[in-house]
C-alpha positions as CSV (number, residue, x, y, z in Angstrom):
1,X,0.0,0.0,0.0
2,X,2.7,2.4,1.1
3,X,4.5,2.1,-2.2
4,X,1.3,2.2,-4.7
5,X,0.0,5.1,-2.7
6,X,2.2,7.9,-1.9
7,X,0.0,10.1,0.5
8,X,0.5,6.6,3.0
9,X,3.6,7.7,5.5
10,X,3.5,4.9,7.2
11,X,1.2,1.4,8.0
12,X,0.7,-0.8,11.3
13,X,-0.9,-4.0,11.0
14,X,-1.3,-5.4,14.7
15,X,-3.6,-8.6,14.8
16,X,-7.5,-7.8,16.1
17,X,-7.6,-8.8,19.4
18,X,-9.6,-11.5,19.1
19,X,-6.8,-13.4,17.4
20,X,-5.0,-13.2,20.4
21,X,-6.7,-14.1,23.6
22,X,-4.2,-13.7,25.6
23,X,-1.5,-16.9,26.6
24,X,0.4,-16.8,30.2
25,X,4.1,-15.5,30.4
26,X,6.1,-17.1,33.3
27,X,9.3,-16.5,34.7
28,X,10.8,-19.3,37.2
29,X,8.0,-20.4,39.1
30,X,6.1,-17.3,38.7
31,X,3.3,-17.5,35.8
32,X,1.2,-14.5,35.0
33,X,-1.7,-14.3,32.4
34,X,-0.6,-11.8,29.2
35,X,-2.5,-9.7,26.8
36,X,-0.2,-9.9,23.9
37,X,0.0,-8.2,20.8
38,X,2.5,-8.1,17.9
39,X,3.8,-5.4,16.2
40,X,7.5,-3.7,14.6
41,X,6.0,0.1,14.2
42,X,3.8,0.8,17.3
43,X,6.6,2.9,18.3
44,X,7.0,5.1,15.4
45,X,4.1,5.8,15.3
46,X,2.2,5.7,19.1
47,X,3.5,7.7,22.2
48,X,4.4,4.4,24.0
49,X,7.7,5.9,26.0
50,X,10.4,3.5,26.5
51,X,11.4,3.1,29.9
52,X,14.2,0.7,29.5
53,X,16.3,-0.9,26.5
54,X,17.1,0.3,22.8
55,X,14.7,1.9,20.6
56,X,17.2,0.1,17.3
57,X,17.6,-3.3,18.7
58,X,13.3,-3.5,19.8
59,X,12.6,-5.4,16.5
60,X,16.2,-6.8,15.8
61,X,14.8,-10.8,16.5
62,X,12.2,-12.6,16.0
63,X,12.5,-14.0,19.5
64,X,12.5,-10.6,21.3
65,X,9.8,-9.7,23.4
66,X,9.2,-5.9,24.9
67,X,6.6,-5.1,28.3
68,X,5.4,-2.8,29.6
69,X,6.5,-1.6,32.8
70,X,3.6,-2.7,35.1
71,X,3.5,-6.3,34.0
72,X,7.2,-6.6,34.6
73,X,6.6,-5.3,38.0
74,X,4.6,-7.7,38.5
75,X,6.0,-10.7,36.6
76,X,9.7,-9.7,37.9
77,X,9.4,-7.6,40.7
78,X,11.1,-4.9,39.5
79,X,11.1,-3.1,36.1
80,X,14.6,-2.4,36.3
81,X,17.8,-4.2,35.0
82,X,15.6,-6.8,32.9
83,X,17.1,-6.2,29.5
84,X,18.3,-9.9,28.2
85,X,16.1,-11.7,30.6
86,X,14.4,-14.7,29.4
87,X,10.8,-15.5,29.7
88,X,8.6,-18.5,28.8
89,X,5.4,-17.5,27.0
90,X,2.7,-20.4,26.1
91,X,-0.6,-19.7,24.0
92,X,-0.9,-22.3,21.1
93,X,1.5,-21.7,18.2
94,X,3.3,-18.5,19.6
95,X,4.8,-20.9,23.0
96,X,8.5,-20.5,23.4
97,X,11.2,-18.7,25.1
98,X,11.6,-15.2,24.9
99,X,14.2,-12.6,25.6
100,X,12.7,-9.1,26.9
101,X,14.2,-6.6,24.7
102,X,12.5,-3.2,26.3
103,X,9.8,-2.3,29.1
104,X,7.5,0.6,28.1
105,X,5.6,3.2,30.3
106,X,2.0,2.1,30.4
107,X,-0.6,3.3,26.9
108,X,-2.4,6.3,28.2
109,X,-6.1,5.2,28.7
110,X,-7.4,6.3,25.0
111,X,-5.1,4.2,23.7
112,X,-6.6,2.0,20.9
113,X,-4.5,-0.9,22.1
114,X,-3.7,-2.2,25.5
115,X,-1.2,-5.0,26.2
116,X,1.1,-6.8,28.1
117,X,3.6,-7.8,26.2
118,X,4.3,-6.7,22.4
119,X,6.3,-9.5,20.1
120,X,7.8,-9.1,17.0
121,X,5.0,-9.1,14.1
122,X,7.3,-10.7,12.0
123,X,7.1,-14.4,14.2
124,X,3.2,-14.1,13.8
125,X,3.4,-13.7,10.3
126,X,5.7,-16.6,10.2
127,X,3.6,-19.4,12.3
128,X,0.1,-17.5,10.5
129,X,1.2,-17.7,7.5
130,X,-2.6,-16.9,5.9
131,X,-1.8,-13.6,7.5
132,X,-0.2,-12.8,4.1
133,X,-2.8,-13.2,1.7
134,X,-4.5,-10.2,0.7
135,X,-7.8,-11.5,1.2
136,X,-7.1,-12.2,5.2
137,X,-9.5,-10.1,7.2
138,X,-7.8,-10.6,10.6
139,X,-4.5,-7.6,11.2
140,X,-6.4,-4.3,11.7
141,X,-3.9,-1.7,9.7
142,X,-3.4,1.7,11.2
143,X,-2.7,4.3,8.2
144,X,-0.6,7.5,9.3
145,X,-1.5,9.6,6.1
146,X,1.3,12.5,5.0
147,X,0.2,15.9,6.1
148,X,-2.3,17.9,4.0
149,X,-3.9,14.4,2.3
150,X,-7.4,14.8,1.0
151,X,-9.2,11.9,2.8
152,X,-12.3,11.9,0.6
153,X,-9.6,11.5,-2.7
154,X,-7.9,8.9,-0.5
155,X,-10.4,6.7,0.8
156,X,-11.5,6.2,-3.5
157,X,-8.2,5.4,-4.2
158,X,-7.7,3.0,-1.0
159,X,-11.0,1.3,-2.2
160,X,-9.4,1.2,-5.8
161,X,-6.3,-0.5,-4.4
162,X,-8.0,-3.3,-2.4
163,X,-10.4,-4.1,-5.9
164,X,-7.0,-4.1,-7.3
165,X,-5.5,-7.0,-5.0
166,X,-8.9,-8.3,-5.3
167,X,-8.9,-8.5,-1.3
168,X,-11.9,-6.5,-1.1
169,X,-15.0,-8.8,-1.7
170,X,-18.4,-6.8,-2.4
171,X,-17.1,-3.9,-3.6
């Protein structure tokens, strides 16, 4: 989309919720239930603050894992000095170990999305792999237009795209 239509600065796709109940994250004998979500530009693009880590190396692996600061509190006792800590997450296809890469300040309250722990999008799109098809409903996609963008002009053309890909049944 982003290359086809040039008032797009920037996409996120993050999975609806639904599509990801939520799985348990545990760390030695400690096991807490998580709301996950999966994303690599939620912090581009959101005011999520990063309490602890680095911004560069958030999306560097598939196998990293970021949370926010009061589930590490309670998961670890502590939010600080958890960078490289490894934690076990288990919810179907997306169990295995994990290394916490950041801990973010909590989403304000009108935030869109509210989680516990944000993985890399690129796994999910890797064990989902229908995620890829253009006629998969499921990832809502966030568009961050360029300033000055005629919405009516864009939402045609958007429409026009999707009839394009053919993902856009009824139309």
């Amino acid at each position: 989309m982003k290359a086809e239509l040039p008032e797009v600065e920037m996409l996120l796709g993050v999975p609806a919720s639904w599509f990801h109940p939520g799985g348990v994250a545990g760390f030695g004998d400690k096991k807490l239930k998580a709301r996950p979500n999966m994303s690599t530009v939620v912090f581009s693009i959101s005011l999520i603050v990063l309490f602890a880590g680095d911004r560069n190396q958030l999306f560097a692996d598939k196998q990293g894992v970021r949370a926010f600061e009061p589930f590490a509190k309670t998961l670890f006792g502590t939010a600080e000095n958890l960078i490289g800590k490894t934690i076990h997450y288990d919810e179907y296809e997306f169990t295995g170990d994990f290394v916490i890469r950041g801990i973010f300040r909590p989403n304000p309250a009108n935030a869109v999305e509210h989680f516990d722990l944000l993985f890399n999008y690129a796994l999910c799109l890797e064990r989902r792999t229908g995620l890829n098809e253009w006629g998969n409903d499921d990832p809502h996609t966030f568009v961050l237009l360029k300033p000055g963008t005629n919405i009516a002009r864009f939402n045609k053309e958007m429409c026009r795209f999707f009839i394009r890909k053919k993902a856009w049944q009824g139309l």
